[in-house]
N, C-alpha and C positions, 0 to 999 in steps of 0.2 A: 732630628734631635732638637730639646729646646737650646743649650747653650752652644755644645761642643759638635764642630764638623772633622771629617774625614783627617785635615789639617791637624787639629789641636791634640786628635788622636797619637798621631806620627808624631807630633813634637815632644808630646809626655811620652811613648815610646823610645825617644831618643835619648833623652832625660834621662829615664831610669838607667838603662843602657850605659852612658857615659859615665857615672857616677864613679867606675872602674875602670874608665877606658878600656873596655871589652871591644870596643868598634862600633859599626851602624848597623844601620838594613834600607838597602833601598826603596824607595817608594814603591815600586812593583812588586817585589817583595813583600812588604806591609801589607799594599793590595792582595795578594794571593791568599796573605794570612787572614785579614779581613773577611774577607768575600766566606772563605770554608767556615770562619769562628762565626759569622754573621748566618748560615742555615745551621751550622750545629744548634749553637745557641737556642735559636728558635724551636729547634726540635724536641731539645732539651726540656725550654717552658712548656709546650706543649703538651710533652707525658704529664704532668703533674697536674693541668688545668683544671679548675676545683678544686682543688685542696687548697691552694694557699694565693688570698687576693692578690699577694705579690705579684702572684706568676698571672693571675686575670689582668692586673692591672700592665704589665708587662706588655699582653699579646693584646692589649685594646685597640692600639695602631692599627692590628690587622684583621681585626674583627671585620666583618663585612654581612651587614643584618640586612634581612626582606629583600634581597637583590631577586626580582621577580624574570622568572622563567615561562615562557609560553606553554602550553601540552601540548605535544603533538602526536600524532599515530602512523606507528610505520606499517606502513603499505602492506608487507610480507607475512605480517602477524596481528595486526590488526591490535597490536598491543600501542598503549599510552606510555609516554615518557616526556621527558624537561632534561636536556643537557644539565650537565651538573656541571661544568664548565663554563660560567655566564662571564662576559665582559661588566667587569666592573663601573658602578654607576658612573657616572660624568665622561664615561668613554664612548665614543663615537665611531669608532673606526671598526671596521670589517677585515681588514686586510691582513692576511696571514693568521686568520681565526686560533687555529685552535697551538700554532706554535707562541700568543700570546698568550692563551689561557691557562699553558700548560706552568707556566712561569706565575701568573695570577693562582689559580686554587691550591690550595692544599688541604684540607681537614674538613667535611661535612660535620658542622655541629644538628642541625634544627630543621626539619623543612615543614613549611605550613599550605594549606590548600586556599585558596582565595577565590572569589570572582573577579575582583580587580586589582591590577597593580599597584594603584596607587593609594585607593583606601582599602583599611585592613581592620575595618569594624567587625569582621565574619569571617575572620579565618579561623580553620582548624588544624592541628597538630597531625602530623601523616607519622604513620607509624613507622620507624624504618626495621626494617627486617634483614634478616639473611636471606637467601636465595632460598635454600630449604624452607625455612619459615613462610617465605609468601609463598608458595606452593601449596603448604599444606594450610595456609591459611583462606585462601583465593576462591575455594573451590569447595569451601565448609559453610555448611545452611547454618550453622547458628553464629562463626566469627567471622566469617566473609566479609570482603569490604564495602564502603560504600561511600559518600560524598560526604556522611557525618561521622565516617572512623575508616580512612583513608589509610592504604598502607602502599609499602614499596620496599624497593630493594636497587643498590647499588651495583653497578655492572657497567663497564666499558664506557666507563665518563656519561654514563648516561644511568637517570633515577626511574626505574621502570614501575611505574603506577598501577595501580587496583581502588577501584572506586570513583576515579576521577577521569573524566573525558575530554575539559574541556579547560577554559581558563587560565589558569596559573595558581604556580608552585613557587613559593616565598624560601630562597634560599638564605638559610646562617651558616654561614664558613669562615675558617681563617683564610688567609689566602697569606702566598709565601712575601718574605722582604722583601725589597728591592733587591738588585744585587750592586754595591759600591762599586764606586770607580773614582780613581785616584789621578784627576785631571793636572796638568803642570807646567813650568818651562823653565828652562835654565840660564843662569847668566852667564857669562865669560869666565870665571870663576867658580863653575858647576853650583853655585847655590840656585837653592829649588824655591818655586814661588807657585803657590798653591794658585789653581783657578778654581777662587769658588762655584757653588754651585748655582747653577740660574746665575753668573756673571756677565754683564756685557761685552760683544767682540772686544779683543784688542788688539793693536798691532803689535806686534814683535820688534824689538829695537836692536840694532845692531849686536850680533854674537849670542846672541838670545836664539834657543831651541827649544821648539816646543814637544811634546809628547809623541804628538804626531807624524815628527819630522819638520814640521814647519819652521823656514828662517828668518829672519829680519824682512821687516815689509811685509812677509805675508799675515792675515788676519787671523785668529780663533777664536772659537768661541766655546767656552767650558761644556766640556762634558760629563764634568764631576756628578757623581753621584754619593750625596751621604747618607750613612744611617740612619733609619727611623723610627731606632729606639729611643727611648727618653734616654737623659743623661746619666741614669742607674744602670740602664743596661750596656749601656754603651760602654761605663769605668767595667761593668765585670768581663765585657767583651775585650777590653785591654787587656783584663790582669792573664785571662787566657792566651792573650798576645805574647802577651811577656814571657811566659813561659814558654812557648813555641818558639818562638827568637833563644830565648837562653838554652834551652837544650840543643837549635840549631848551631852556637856560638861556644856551647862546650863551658859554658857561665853557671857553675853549679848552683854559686850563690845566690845570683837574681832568679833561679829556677825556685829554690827555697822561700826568698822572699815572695815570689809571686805566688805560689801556692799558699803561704800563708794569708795574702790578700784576698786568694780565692773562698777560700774556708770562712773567713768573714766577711765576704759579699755574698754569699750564697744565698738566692731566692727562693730554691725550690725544697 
């Protein structure tokens, strides 16, 4: 987010909340609510994509353009494919493949054919098809495919090619939020102190608990994770907050008013 993290979120939840002295919601709690309003949400802008810049502009965080996939040919069938699954750019790491990507992809927008990864003077557009479709397209003398009208089809995390041998396949996908995480510790007096995110160790001072369990003397270091919606999506992800706490709270009226903030934050 540009202004508001995890924190400023919880505290204008608490805010609205108080107004009536209806009670609180704990941070894990908040969390819980979070995390599920945080993929709905998403899912939500996602049906609508194209129609309205709001919701492009929205899901531009997770846009992820030309993220380039190798071909390769399996053995058994001698068929071409590119995981559609790819490790997002600046990532390095191998380790536990496909339980990361699984958390990384969500949505094939676009895929293009290339010679190179890195320049993309000569790419072309791959048709994507159904399974039926590339069958009956594969295997037809006048639409069959080829390196300059490239097709495929989607299937088991994996984008099974017609036309193409060799190379790479330029993937456009959403890929899913992160998932939040609501880092903390408490003082002697349960009040809660937010660890930001990307914070430096600290040590814990006497009667101070942290999330973890951690007590005085020992060291943490934040594992907060906040959202990376701008700060539009983020207020309409509250007002759905808000509503989920008051109906959990039996709070007709803050259910009333946050639905009316929903009706006029609506993006989509």
């Amino acid at each position: 987010m540009i202004s508001f993290n995890n924190d400023d979120l919880y505290q204008m939840l608490l805010n609205r909340l108080r107004k009536d002295r209806k009670g609180s919601v704990s941070p894990s709690e908040f969390e819980n609510f979070l995390r599920w309003r945080n993929i709905d949400y998403f899912n939500g802008q996602y049906k609508v994509t194209g129609m309205s810049q709001a919701n492009l502009d929205s899901l531009r965080a997770f846009t992820i353009f030309h993220e380039p996939a190798v071909v390769t040919q399996e053995a058994a069938t001698g068929m071409y494919y590119v995981w559609i699954k790819v490790i997002p750019t600046g990532t390095t790491t191998t380790t536990d493949f496909f339980d990361y990507l699984e958390s990384a992809y969500a949505h094939l927008i676009n895929a293009w054919y290339s010679p190179s990864a890195t320049v993309w003077s000569t790419v072309v557009e791959i048709d994507i098809l159904s399974h039926t479709e590339y069958h009956e397209r594969v295997n037809n003398a006048i639409t069959g495919p080829s390196a300059t009208y490239p097709i495929a089809y989607l299937e088991d995390d994996r984008l099974w090619l017609g036309g193409i041998a060799s190379n790479y396949v330029l993937l456009d996908y959403y890929r899913y939020p992160a998932d939040p995480y609501y880092d903390y510790y408490t003082d002697p007096l349960g009040n809660i102190t937010y660890l930001t995110e990307g914070r430096a160790a600290y040590t814990l001072l006497a009667s101070e608990i942290a999330r973890d369990g951690s007590v005085a003397g020992d060291v943490v270091t934040s594992a907060s994770v906040d959202l990376e919606w701008e700060d539009q999506d983020a207020i309409n992800i509250l007002d759905m907050i808000v509503s989920d706490v008051s109906v959990a709270l039996s709070d007709p009226g803050s259910f009333e008013a946050s639905m009316l903030e929903r009706k006029e934050n609506v993006t989509s």
